[in-house]
PQR file of N, CA, C, O and H, with PARSE charges and radii, in Angstrom:
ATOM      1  N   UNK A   1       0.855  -1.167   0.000 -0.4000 1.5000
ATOM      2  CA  UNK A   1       0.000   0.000   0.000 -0.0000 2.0000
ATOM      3  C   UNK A   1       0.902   1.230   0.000  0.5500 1.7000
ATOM      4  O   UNK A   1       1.984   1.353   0.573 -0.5500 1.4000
ATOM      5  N   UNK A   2       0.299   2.051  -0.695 -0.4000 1.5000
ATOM      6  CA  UNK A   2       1.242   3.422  -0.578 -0.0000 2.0000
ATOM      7  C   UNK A   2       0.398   4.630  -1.152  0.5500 1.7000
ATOM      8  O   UNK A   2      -0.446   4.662  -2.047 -0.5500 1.4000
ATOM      9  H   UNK A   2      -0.580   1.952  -1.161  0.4000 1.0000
ATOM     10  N   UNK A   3       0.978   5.735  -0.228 -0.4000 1.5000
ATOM     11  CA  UNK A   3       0.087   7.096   0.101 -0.0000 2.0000
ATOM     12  C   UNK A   3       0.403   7.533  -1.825  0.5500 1.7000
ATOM     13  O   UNK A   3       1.296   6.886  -2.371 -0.5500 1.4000
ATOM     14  H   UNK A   3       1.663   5.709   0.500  0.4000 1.0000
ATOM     15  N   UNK A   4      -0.175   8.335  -2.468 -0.4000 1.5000
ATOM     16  CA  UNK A   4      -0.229   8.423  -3.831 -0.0000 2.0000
ATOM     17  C   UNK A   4      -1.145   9.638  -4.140  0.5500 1.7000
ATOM     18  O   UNK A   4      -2.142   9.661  -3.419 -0.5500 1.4000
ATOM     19  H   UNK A   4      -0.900   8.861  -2.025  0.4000 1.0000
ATOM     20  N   UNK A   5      -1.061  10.534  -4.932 -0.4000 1.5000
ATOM     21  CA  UNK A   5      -1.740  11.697  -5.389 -0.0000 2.0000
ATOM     22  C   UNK A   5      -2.520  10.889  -6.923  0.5500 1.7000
ATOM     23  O   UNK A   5      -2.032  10.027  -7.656 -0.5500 1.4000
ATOM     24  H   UNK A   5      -0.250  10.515  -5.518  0.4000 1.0000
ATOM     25  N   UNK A   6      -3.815  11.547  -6.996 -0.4000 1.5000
ATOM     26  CA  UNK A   6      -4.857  10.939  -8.020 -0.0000 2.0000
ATOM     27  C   UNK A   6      -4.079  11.157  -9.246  0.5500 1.7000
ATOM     28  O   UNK A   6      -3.708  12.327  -9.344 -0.5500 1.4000
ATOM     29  H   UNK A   6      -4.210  12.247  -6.401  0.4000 1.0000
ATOM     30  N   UNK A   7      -3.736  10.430 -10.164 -0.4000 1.5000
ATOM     31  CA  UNK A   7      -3.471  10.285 -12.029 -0.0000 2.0000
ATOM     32  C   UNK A   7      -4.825  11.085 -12.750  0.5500 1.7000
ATOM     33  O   UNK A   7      -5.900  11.389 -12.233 -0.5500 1.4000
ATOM     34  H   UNK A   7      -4.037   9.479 -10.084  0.4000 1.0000
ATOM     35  N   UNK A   8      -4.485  11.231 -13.703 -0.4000 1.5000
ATOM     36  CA  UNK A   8      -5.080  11.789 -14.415 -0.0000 2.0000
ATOM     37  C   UNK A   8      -6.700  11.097 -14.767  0.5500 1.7000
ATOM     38  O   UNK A   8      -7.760  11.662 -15.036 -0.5500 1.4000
ATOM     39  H   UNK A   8      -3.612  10.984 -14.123  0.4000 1.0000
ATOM     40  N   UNK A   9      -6.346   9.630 -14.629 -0.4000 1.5000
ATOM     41  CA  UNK A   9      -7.287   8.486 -15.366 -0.0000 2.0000
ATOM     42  C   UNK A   9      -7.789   8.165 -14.141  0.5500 1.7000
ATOM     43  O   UNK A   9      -8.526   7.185 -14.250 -0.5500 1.4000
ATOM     44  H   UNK A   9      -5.484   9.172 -14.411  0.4000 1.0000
ATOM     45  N   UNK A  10      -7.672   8.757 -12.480 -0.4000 1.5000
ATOM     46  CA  UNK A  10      -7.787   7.809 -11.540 -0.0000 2.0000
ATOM     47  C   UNK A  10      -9.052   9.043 -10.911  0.5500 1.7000
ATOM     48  O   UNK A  10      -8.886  10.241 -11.140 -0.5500 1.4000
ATOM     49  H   UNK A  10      -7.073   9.553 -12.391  0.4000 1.0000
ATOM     50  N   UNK A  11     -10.180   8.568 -10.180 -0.4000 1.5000
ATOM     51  CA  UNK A  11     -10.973   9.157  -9.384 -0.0000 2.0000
ATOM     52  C   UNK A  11     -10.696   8.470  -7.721  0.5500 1.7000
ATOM     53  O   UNK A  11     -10.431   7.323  -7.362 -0.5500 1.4000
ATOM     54  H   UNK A  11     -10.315   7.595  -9.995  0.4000 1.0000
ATOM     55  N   UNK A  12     -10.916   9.870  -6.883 -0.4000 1.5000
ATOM     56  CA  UNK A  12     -11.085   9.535  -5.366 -0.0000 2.0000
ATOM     57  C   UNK A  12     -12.305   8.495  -4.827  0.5500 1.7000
ATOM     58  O   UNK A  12     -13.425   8.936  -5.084 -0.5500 1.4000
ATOM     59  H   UNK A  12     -11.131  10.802  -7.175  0.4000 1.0000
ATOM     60  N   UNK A  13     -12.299   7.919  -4.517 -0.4000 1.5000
ATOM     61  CA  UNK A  13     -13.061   7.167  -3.703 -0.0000 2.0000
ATOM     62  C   UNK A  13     -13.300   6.881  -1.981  0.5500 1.7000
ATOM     63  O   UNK A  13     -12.400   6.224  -1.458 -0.5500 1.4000
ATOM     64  H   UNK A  13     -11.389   7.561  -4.308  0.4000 1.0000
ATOM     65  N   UNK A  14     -14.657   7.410  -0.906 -0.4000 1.5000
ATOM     66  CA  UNK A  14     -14.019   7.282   0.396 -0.0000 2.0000
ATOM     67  C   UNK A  14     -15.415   6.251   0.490  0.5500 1.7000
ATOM     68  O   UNK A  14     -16.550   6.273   0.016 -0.5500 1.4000
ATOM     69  H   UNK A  14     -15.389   7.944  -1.332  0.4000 1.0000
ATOM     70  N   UNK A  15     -14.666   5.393   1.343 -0.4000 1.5000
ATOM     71  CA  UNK A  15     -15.753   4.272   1.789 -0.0000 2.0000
ATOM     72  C   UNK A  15     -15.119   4.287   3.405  0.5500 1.7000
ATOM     73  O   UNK A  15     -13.925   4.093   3.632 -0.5500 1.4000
ATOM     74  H   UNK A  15     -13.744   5.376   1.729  0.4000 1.0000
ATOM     75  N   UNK A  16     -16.186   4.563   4.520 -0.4000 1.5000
ATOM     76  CA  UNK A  16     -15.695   4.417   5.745 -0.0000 2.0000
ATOM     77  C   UNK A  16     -14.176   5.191   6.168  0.5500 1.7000
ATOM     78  O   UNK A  16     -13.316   4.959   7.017 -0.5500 1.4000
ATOM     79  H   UNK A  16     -17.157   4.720   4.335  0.4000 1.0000
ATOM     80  N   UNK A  17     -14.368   6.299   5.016 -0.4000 1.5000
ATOM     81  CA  UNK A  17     -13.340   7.599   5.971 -0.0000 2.0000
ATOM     82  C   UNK A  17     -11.823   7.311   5.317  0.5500 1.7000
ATOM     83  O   UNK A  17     -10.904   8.075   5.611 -0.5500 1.4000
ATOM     84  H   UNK A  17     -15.067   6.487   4.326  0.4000 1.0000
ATOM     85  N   UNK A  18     -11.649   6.425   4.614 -0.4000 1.5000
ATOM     86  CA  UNK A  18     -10.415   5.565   3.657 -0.0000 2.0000
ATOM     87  C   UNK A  18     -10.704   6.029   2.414  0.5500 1.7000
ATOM     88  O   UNK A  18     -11.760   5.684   1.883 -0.5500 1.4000
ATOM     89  H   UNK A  18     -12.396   5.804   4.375  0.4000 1.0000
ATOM     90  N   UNK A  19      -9.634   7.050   1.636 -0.4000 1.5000
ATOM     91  CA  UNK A  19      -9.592   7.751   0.499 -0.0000 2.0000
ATOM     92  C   UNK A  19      -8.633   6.378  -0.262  0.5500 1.7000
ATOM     93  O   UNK A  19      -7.584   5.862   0.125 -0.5500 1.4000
ATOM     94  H   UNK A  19      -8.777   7.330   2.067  0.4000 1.0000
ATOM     95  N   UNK A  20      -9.765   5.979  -1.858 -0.4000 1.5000
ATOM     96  CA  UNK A  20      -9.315   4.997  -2.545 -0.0000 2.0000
ATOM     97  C   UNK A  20      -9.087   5.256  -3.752  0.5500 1.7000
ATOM     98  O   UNK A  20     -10.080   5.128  -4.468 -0.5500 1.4000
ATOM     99  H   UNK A  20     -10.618   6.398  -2.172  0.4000 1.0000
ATOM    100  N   UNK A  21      -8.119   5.586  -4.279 -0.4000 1.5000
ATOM    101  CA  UNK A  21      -8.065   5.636  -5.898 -0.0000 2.0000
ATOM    102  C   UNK A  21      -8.324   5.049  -6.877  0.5500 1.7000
ATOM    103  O   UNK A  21      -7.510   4.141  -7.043 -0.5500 1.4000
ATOM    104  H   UNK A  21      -7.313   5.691  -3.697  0.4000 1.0000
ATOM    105  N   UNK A  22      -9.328   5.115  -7.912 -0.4000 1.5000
ATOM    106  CA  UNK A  22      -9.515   4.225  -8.816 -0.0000 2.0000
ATOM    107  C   UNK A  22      -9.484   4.184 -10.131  0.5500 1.7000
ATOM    108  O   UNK A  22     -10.699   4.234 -10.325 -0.5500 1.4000
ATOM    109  H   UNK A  22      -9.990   5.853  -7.776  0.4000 1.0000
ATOM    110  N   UNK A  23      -8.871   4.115 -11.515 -0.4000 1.5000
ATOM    111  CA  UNK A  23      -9.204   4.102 -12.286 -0.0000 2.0000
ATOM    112  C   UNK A  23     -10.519   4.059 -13.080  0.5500 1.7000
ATOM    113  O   UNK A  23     -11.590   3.647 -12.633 -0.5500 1.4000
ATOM    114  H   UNK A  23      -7.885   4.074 -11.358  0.4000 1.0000
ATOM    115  N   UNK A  24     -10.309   4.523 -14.273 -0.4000 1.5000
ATOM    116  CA  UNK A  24     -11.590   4.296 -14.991 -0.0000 2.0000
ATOM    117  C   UNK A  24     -11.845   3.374 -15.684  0.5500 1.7000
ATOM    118  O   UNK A  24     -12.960   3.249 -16.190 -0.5500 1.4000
ATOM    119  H   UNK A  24      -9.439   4.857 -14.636  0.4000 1.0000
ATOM    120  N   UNK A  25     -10.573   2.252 -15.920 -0.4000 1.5000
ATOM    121  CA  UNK A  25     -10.812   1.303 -16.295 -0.0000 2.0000
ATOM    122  C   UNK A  25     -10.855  -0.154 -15.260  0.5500 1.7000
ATOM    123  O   UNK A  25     -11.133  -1.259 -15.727 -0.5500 1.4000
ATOM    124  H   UNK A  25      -9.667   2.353 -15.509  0.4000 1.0000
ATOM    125  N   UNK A  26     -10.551   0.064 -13.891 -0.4000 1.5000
ATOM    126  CA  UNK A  26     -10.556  -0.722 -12.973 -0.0000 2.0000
ATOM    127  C   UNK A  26     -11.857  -1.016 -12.045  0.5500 1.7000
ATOM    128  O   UNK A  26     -12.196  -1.859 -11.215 -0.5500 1.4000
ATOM    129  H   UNK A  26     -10.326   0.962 -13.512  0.4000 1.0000
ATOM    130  N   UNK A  27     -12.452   0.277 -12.715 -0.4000 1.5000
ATOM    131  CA  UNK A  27     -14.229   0.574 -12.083 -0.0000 2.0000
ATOM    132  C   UNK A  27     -15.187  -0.547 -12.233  0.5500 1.7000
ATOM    133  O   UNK A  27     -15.809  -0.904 -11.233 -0.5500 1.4000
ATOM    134  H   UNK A  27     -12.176   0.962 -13.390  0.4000 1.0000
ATOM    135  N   UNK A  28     -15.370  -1.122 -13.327 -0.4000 1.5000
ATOM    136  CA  UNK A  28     -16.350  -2.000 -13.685 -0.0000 2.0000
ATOM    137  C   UNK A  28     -16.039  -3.359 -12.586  0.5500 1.7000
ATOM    138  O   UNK A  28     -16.989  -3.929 -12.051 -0.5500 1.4000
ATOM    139  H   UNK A  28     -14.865  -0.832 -14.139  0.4000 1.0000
ATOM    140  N   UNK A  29     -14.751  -3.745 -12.358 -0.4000 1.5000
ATOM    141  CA  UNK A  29     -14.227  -4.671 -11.562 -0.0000 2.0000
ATOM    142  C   UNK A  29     -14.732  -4.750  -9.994  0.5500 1.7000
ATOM    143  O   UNK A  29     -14.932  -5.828  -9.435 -0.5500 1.4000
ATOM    144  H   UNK A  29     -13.979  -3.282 -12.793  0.4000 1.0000
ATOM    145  N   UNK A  30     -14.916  -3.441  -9.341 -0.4000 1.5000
ATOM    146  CA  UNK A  30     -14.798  -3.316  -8.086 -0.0000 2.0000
ATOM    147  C   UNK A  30     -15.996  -2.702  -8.157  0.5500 1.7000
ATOM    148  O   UNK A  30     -16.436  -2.755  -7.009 -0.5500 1.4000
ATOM    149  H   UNK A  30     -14.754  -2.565  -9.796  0.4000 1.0000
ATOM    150  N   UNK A  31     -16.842  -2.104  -8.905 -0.4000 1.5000
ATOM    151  CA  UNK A  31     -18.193  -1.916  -8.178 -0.0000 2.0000
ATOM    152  C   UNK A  31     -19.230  -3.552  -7.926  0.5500 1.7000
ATOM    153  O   UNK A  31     -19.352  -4.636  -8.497 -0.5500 1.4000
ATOM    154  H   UNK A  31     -16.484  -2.061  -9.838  0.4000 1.0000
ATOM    155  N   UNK A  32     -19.751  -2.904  -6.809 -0.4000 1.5000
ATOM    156  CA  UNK A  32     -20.421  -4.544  -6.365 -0.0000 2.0000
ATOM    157  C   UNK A  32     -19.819  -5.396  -5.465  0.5500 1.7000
ATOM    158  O   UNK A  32     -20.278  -6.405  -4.928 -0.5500 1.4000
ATOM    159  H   UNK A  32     -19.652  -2.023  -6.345  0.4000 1.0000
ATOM    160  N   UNK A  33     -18.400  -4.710  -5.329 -0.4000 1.5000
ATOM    161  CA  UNK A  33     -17.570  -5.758  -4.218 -0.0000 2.0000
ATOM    162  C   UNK A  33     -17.498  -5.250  -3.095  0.5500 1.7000
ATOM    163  O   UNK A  33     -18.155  -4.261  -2.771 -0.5500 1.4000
ATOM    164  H   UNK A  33     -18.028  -3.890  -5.765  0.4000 1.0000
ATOM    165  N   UNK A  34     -16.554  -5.954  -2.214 -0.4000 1.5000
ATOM    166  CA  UNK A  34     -16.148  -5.532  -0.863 -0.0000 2.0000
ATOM    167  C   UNK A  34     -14.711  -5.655  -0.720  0.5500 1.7000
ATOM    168  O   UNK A  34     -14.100  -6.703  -0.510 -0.5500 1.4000
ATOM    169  H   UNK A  34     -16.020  -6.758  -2.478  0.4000 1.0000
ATOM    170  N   UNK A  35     -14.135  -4.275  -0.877 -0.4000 1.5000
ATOM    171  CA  UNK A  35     -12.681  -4.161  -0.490 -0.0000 2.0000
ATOM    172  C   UNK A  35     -12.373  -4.671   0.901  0.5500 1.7000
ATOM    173  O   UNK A  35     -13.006  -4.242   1.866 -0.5500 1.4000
ATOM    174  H   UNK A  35     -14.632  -3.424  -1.048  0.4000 1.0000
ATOM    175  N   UNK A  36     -11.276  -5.708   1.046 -0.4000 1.5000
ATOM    176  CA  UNK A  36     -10.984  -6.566   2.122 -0.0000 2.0000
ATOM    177  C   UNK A  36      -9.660  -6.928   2.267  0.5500 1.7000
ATOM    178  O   UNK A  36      -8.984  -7.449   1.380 -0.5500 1.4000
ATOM    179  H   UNK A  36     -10.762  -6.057   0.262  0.4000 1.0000
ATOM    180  N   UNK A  37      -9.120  -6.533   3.883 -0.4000 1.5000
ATOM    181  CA  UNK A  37      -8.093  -6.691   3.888 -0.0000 2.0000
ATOM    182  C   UNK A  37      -7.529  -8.028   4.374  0.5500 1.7000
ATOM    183  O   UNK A  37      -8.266  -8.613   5.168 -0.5500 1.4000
ATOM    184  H   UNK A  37      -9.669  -6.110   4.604  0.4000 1.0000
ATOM    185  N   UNK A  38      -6.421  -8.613   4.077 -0.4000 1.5000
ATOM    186  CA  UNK A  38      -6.581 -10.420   4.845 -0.0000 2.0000
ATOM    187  C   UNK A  38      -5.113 -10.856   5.039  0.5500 1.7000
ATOM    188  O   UNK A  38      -4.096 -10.738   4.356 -0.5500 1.4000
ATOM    189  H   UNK A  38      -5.822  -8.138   3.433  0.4000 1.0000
ATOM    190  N   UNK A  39      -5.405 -11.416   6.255 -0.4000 1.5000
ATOM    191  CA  UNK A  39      -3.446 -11.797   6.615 -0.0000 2.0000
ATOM    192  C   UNK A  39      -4.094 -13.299   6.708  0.5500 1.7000
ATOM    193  O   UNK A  39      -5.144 -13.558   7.296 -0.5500 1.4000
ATOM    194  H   UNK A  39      -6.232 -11.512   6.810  0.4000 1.0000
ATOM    195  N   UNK A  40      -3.112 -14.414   5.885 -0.4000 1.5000
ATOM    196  CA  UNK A  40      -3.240 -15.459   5.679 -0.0000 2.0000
ATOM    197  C   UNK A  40      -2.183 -15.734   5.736  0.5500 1.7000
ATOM    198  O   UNK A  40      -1.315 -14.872   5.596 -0.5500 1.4000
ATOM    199  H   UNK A  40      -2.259 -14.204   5.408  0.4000 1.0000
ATOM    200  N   UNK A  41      -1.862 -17.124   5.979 -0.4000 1.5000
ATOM    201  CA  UNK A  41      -0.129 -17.985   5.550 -0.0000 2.0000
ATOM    202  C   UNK A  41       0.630 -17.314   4.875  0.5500 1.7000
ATOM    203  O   UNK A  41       1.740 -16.965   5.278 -0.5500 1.4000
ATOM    204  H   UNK A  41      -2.566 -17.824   6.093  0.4000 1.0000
ATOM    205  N   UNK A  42       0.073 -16.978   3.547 -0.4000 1.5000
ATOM    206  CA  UNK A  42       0.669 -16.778   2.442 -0.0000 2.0000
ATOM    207  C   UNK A  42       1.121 -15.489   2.322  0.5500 1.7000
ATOM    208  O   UNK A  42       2.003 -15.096   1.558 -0.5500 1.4000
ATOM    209  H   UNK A  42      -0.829 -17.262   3.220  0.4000 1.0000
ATOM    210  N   UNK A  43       0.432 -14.800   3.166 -0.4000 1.5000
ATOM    211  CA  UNK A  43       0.833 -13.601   2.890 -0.0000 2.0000
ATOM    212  C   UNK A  43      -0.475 -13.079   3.662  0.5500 1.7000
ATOM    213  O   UNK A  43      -1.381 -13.589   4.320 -0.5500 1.4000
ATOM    214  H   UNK A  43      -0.284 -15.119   3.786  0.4000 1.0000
ATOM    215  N   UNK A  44       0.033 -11.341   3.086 -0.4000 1.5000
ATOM    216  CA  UNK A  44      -1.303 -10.023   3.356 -0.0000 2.0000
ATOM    217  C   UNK A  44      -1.692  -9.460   2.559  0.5500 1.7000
ATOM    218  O   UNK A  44      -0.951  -9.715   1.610 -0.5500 1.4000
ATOM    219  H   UNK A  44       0.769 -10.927   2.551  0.4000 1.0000
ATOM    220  N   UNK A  45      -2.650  -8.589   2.158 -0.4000 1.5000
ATOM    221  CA  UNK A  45      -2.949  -7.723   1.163 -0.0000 2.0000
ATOM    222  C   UNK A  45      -4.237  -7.670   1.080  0.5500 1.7000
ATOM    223  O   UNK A  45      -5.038  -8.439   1.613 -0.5500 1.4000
ATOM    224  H   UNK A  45      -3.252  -8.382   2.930  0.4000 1.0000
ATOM    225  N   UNK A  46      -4.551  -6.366   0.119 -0.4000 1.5000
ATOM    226  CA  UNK A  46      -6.302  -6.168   0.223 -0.0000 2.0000
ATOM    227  C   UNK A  46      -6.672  -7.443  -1.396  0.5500 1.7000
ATOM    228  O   UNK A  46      -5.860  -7.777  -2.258 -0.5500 1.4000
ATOM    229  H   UNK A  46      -3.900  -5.742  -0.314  0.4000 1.0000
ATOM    230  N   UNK A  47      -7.966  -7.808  -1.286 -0.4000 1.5000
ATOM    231  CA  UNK A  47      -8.527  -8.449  -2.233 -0.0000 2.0000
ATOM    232  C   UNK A  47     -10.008  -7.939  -1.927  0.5500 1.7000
ATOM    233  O   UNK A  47     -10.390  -7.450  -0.864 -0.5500 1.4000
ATOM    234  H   UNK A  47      -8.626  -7.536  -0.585  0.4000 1.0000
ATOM    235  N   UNK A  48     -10.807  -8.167  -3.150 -0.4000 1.5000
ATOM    236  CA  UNK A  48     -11.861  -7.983  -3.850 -0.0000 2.0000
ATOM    237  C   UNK A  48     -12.949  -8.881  -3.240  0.5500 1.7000
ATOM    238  O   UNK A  48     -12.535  -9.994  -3.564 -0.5500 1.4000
ATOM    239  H   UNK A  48     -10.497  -8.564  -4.014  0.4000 1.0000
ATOM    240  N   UNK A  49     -13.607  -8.996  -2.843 -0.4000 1.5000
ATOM    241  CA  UNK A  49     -14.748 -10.490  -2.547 -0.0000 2.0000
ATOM    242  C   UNK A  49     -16.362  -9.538  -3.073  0.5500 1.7000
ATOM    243  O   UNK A  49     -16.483  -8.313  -3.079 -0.5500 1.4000
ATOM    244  H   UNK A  49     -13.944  -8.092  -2.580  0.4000 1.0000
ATOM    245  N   UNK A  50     -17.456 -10.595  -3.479 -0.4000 1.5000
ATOM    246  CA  UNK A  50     -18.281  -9.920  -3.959 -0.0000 2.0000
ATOM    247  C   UNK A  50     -18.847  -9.732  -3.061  0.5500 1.7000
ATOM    248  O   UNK A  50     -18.784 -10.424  -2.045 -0.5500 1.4000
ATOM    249  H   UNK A  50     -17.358 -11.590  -3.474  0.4000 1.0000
ATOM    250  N   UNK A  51     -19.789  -8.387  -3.272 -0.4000 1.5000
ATOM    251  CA  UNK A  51     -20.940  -8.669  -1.929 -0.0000 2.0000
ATOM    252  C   UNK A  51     -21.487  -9.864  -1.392  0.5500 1.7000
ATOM    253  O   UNK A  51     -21.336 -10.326  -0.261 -0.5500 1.4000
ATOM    254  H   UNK A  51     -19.840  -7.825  -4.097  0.4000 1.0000
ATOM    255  N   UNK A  52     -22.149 -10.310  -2.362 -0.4000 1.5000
ATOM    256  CA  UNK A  52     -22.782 -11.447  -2.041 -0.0000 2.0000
ATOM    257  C   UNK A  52     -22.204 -12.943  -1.178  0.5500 1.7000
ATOM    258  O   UNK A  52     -22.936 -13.901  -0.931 -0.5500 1.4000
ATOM    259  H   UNK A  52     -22.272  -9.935  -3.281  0.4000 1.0000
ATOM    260  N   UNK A  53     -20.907 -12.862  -0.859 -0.4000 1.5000
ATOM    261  CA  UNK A  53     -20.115 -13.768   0.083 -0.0000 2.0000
ATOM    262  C   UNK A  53     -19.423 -14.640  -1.155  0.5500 1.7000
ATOM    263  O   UNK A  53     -19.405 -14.373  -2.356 -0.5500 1.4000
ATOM    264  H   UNK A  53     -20.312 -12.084  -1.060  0.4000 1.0000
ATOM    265  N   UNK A  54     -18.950 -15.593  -0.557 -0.4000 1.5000
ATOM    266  CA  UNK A  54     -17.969 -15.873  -1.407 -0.0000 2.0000
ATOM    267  C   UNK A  54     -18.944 -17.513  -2.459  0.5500 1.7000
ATOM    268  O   UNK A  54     -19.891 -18.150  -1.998 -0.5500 1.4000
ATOM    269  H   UNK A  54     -18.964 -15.810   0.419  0.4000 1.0000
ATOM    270  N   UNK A  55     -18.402 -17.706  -3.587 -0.4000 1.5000
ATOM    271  CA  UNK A  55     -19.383 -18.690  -4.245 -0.0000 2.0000
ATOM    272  C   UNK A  55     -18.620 -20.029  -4.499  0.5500 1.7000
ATOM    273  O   UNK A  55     -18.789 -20.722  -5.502 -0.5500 1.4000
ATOM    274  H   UNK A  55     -17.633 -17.188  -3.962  0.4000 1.0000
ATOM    275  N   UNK A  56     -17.479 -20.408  -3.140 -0.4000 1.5000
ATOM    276  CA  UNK A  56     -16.751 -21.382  -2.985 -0.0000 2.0000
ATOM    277  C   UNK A  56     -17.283 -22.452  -1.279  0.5500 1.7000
ATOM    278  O   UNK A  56     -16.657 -23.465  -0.966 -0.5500 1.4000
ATOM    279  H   UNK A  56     -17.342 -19.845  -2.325  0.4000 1.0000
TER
END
């Protein structure tokens, strides 16, 4: 993760007070989801899950 000023192609996004940058081509991907952050074995990092819970 890293602090970053908006691109030209990128819009602000705040969900719960957390300013998110997004493209305009990355939009179609992430509306409908739930940005989620997750520490597992493997690692950490944010991932995508749909609203609707997971279909596994």
């Amino acid at each position: 993760m890293a602090l970053d000023e908006p691109k030209e192609n990128e819009q602000t996004v705040t969900a719960d007070g957390l300013d998110i940058l997004i493209s305009e081509e990355a939009k179609p991907y992430a509306t409908g989801n739930i940005l989620d952050w997750v520490q597992a074995f493997g690692g950490e990092g944010f991932i995508l899950q749909p609203e609707s819970g997971s279909t596994c």
